[in-house]
N, C-alpha and C positions, 0 to 999 in steps of 0.2 A: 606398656611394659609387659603386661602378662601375656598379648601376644608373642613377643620377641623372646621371652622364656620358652614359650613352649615352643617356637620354630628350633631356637639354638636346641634344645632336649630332642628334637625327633633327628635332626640331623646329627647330632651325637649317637642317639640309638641307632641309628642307620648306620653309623661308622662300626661301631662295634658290634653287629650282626655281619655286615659282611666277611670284618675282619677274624669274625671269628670262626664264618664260613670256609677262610682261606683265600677270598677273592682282594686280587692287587688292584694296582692304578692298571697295572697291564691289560686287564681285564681276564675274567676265567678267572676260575680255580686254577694256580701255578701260574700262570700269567701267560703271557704271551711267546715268551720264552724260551718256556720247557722243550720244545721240539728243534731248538737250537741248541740246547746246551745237550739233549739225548744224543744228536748228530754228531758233537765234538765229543760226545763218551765215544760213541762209535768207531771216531775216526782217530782214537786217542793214540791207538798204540801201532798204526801208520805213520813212519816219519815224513814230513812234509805234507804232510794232510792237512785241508783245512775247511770248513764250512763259509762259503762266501756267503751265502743267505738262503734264506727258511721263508718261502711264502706261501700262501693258498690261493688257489684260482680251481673255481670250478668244483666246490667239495674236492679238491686234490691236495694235498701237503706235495708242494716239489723241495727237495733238499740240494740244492749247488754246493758242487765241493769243487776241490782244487786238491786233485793227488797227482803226485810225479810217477806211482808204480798204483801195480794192481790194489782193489777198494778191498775194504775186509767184508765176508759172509751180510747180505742187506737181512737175512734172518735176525743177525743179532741187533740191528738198528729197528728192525717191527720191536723185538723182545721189550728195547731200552723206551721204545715208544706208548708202548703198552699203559693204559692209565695216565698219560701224557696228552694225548689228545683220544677223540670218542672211538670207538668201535667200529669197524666197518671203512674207515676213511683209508682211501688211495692213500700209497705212497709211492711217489715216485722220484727217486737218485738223478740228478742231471752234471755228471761228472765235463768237466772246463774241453776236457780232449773231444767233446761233440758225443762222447756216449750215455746213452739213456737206459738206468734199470727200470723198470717196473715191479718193484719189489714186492706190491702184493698189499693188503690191507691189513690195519691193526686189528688185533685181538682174531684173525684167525688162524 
């Protein structure tokens, strides 16, 4: 019994230390997420825009979109990325029409 106490208690404390760190089921701080929902800010006030998917390969964030007309400024998608994911990390735009930005890395 007083084992079974003290498991339930550390995995209790466990929960409420990370939670209180910020970290989700997503994993990370903001979860897995954030570099999706920064993308849809980005693309928010482009009609017919849309973020098809957010992944990583190779230390690189790629962002897929689907726009019918020109993409807005990728400076303002570093800006919204900023503190979203780490420092230093590639981003790179792979718009549906076959065109590739290289937008440059967060936080410089």
């Amino acid at each position: 019994m007083l084992f079974l106490s003290n498991l339930l208690s550390m995995v209790f404390a466990g929960m409420v230390v990370f939670a209180a760190l910020g970290f989700s089921r997503d994993g990370g701080p903001g979860g897995r997420r954030a570099p999706r929902r920064a993308a849809q800010k980005w693309l928010s006030d482009s009609p017919g825009a849309a973020v098809t998917s957010v992944d990583a390969q190779s230390r690189t964030l790629y962002v897929h979109v689907r726009s019918p007309g020109a993409l807005p400024p990728v400076a303002d998608l570093l800006d919204d990325l900023e503190g979203q994911v780490p420092d230093g990390v590639p981003i790179v735009v792979d718009a549906a029409r076959g065109q590739q930005i290289i937008a440059g890395k967060v936080g410089d």
